[in-house]
C-alpha angles and dihedrals in degrees: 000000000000112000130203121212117216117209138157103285110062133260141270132246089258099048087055084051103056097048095040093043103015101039091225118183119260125233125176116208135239100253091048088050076058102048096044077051097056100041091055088064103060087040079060106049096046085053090060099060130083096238111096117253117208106241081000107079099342142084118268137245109349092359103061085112092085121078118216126223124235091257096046100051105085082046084058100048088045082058103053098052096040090050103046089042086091106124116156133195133033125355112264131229118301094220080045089058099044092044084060096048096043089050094047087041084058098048084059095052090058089077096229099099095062097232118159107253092241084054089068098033084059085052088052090040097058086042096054089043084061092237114155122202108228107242135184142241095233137047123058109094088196090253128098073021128266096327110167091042097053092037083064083059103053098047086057085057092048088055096253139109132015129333136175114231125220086258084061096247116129117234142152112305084228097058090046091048092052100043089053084041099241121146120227111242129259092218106210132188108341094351101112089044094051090047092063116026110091150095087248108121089045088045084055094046099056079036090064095033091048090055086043101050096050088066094042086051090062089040088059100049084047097056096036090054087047077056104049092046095048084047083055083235122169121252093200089104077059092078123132092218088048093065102031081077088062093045095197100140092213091055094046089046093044093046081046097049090050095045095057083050098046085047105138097351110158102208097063124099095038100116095107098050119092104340096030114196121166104230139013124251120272093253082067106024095049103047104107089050096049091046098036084061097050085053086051094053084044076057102053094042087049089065101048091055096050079059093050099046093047078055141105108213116183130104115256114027144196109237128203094264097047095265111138095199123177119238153175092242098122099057099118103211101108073065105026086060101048088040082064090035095059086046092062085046089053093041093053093042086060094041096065093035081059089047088049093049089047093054083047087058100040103094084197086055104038105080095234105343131140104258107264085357091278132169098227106359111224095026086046128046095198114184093343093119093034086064088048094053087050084047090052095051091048089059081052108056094036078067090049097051090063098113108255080196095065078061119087129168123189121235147161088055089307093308088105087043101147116035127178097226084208089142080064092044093052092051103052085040084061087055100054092046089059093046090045090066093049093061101050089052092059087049094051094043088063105046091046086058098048104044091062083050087063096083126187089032127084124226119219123282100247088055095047091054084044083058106036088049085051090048090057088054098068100268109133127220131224133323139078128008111279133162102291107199092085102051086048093051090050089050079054106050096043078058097047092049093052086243088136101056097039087058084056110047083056093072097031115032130241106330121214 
């Protein structure tokens, strides 16, 4: 099995990826084990003396006033942890759960939050025995971090509340730890702080729909290329010099990406013969504009992720010269902004794949097609409702696109009195991405079936692998009405998988 080193210095996406999808195995290495090391030193010298400490030997949040005695600090730690650990409503995703942990895990390798180095080996441990906290919908307002959700986390390392095993039954934490032989943690001075206050669980999450998106992008040069040739459209916008004078890098990749997939199709160029119109619609002329900003924007997120995960997020922190300074380092909102940046992205990409798959219905629009693609129009709905269920989607996500980080709540008796809300950012953003998918499969479900209605005429080589590999699948082509839920959810699982993509690259190459 894959394992992922965890150093000083942060981790990569893939490394996220492999732990959170691919359940690789955790090492730390032997310079983080150092510089846990290091940093608990200086925890532990500023607990010996009398001045108060902020998450040292003090309350938290709106009670740091209060300065706690010696006795009284691993009941403290123990607190903090049992009362923010106050998540409500369903479970959330198990590769959700063990991106938040790894990156937490990771903040704590870098040596600046003063945790004792088995307190980390117990995080990798739990992670490597495949036991999940369970953690909540709701609760985490992106600042001080993700709060309630880590908080989840670090019950399960101190043996309570609720776990996943690796056999996917939920049972105490204690009993999961004992069975894989690990023993609950004894938190001691800052330990339970440092455990829960990061931007961990919304830095998973762009993580995963970055990693996501990448392949739906393809997917949506791919359908809206199946389109443009069923509507008998020209590729000619799809030019390199043509947008070489708009120098965007998302719009070049996405009209090259289209043009290797349209090579040596026989139903472009079409669009002067019996019904002559000079230009295509925007759905299809536009693609590569619509989607090649939506790359742009992955661009830019991905960026901002590569920031977050080279970062050390706690309050305070133990700096390089000894110091433990309090900071703002927490506040979500560098994530929180490009989380609701990439929604409006998704919500405009599926916009225009529903628009496409419209034109492809409409028998006044279609250039020749049946109307709704139907057998026997009439007798026969075709892909009428299938149409309805996209649009639906597309309402959806328009809602989803509304930013959760123009939202802020105040909290902890107005300590707490601007938050980022980028937990609520990430979650809605998990939910456009799958609705994303669901509506490029509609869309490919109907221009693969128009383009075999378009007798007489072959499609390119690359779309004809793309159809005869869903065809394969278990998606059905034309003919009579049928029920139709189960040809849709097929569509939707060969683009989920990245099976569309893959047909395609066979025929042309890796596509950007």
């Amino acid at each position: 099995m894959h394992t992922v080193v965890v150093g000083t210095s942060g981790v990569t996406a893939s490394d996220v990826l492999a732990v959170a999808r691919d359940g690789a195995r955790i090492e730390l290495s032997g310079e983080a084990v150092a510089a846990l090391a290091a940093a608990r030193g200086i925890v532990d010298a500023l607990a010996a003396k009398p001045e108060p400490v902020y998450g040292v030997s003090t309350g938290f949040g709106a009670l740091a006033t209060r300065h706690i005695s010696p006795e009284l600090r691993a009941q403290l730690q123990r607190n903090i942890v049992r009362s923010h650990a106050a998540g409500m409503g369903p479970r959330v995703e198990r590769e959700v759960v063990r991106a938040l942990m790894f990156l937490r895990l990771k903040t704590v390798c870098s040596g600046r939050t003063g945790v004792r180095p088995e307190v980390a080996q117990t995080m990798a441990d739990v992670l490597n025995a495949g036991i999940t906290p369970v953690v909540h919908e709701y609760g985490s307002l992106g600042c001080s971090g993700d709060l309630a959700p880590l908080s989840h986390c670090a019950l399960t390392l101190m043996g309570e509340g609720d776990a996943e095993g690796p056999d996917g039954v939920v049972r105490p934490a204690g009993e999961l730890l004992a069975e894989h032989g690990i023993a609950p943690v004894e938190l001691r001075e800052k330990e339970g702080l440092a455990l829960l206050n990061g931007t961990d669980g919304m830095l998973g999450m762009l993580v995963m729909a970055l990693a996501d998106l990448d392949m739906l992008y393809k997917t949506a040069d791919i359908t809206a290329a199946l389109s443009l040739e069923a509507l008998l459209g020209t590729d000619k916008v799809l030019a390199p010099e043509l947008h070489a004078i708009r120098p965007h890098p998302g719009q070049g990749a996405s009209a090259a990406n289209m043009l290797a997939v349209l090579e040596g199709s026989e139903l472009t160029g079409h669009h002067q013969d019996d019904a002559p119109r000079v230009q295509d619609a925007y759905s299809v002329r536009c693609a590569p504009q619509v989607a090649g900003a939506g790359r742009d924007t992955l661009a830019h997120a991905r960026l901002v992720a590569e920031r977050e995960l080279a970062s050390a997020v706690d309050n305070p922190v133990v700096l390089p010269d000894g110091r433990v300074e309090s900071n703002g380092n927490f506040h979500g909102a560098p994530v929180a902004y490009v989380l609701d940046f990439l929604a409006i992205a998704v919500a405009d990409l599926a916009s225009i794949a529903e628009r496409r798959t419209d034109r492809l219905l409409d028998k006044n629009r279609s250039h020749g097609l049946p109307p709704f693609l139907a057998d026997d129009a009439g007798v026969d709905s075709g892909l009428m409702i299938a149409q309805y269920t996209q649009a639906a989607l597309v309402s959806e996500l328009k809602r989803l696109a509304v930013p959760a980080s123009a939202d802020s709540i105040p909290s902890s008796a107005m300590q707490e009195d601007h938050v980022s809300m980028g937990w609520s950012a990430a979650r809605k953003l998990r939910t456009a991405v799958d609705n994303l998918t669901r509506v490029l499969a509609v869309e490919l479900y109907a221009a693969s079936r128009a383009v075999e209605l378009r007798e007489g005429l072959s499609p390119a080589p690359a779309t004809q692998a793309a159809i005869t590999a869903v065809r394969k699948a278990g998606v059905e082509g034309p003919g009579p009405d049928r029920f139709l839920a189960p040809d849709i959810a097929a569509a939707d699982t060969f683009v989920r998988e990245g099976r569309l993509v893959e047909a395609v690259e066979t025929v042309t190459g890796p596509l950007r």
